[in-house]
C-alpha positions in Angstrom: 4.4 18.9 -2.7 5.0 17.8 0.5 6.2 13.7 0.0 7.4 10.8 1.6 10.1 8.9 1.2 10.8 7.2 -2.1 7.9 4.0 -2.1 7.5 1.3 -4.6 3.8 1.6 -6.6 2.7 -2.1 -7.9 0.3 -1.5 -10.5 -2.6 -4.2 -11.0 -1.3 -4.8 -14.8 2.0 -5.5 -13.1 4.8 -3.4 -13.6 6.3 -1.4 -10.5 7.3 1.9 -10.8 9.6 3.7 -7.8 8.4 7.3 -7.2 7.8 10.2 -4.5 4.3 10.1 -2.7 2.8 13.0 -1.5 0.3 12.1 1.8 -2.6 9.8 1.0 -6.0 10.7 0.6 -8.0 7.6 0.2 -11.4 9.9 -0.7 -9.7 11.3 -3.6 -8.6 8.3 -5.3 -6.1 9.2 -6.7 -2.5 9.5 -5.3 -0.2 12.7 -6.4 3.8 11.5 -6.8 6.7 12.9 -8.2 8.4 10.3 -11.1 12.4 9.8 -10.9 12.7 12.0 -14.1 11.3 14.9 -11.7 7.5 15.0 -13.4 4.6 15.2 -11.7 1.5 13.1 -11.6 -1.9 11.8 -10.7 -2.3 8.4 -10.5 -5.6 6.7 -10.3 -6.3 3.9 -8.2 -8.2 2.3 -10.8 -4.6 1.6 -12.1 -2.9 0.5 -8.4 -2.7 -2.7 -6.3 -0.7 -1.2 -3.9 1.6 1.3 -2.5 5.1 -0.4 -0.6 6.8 1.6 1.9 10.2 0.2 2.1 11.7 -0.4 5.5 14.4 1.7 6.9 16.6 -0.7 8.4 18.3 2.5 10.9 14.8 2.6 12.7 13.0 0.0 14.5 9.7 -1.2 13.9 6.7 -0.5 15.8 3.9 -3.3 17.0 0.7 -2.0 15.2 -2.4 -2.8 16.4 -5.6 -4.4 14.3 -6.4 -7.4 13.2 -4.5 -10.0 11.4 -5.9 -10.5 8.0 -5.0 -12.3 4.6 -5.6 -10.3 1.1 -5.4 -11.7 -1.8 -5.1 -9.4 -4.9 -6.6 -10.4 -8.0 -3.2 -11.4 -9.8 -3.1 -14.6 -7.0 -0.7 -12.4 -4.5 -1.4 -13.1 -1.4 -0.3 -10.8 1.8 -0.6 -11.3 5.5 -0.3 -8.6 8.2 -2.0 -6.3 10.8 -4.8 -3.8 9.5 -8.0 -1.6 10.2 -9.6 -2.9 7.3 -13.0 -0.8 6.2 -14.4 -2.2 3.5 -16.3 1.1 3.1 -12.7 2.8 2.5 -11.2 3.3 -1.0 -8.1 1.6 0.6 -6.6 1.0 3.8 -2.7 0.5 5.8 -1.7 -3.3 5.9 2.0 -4.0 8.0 2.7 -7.2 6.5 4.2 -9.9 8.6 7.0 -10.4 7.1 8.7 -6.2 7.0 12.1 -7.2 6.5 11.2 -4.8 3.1 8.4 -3.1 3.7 7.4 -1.2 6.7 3.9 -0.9 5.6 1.7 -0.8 2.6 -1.6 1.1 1.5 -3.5 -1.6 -0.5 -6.7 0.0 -3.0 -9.9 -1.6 -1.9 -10.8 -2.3 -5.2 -7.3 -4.4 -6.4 -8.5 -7.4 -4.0 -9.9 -9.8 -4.8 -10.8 -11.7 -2.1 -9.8 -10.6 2.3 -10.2 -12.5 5.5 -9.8 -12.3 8.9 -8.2 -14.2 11.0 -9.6 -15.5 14.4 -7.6 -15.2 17.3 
């Protein structure tokens, strides 16, 4: 399995869980990863909020482009940041504003519970 970096999955009952993320595919919904104890896995998205993609601090971060939105999950988290939101997607990149921590993160469609965008 080809994988990312190590990211940060925020499930919607809450708990986190750091694992190894093989490339995306938002039609499948589901998202293959690798567990610290070395098993692998499917994860639904039914069970995901989101999927964090921490920073690294040795690289500098790149202006996306998009518009600024708001999400709010449907545990009250809210997040601001740049995106090509599709509401027609299963889920979609969001570069939060503040990416002291996270570079970017893929947020499931169906964890929000409410989105807006901003005028500018």
């Amino acid at each position: 399995m080809e994988e990312t970096p190590e990211v940060v999955l925020r499930y919607r009952d809450g708990h986190t869980e750091r694992v190894w993320l093989a490339p995306i595919d938002p039609s499948r919904e589901v998202l293959d990863v690798r567990r610290e104890n070395g098993d692998n896995a499917e994860v639904p998205f039914s069970l995901i909020k989101a999927v964090f993609f921490p920073r690294d601090p040795d690289t500098s971060v790149s202006q996306p482009s998009g518009s600024m939105i708001s999400v709010e999950f449907s545990d009250g988290e809210v997040i601001r940041g740049v995106a090509n939101y599709n509401p027609e997607r299963n889920g979609f990149f969001l570069f939060p504003d503040d990416r002291s921590k996270s570079e970017r993160i893929f947020v499931v469609n169906s964890a929000i519970m409410s989105i807006e965008v901003e005028k500018l």
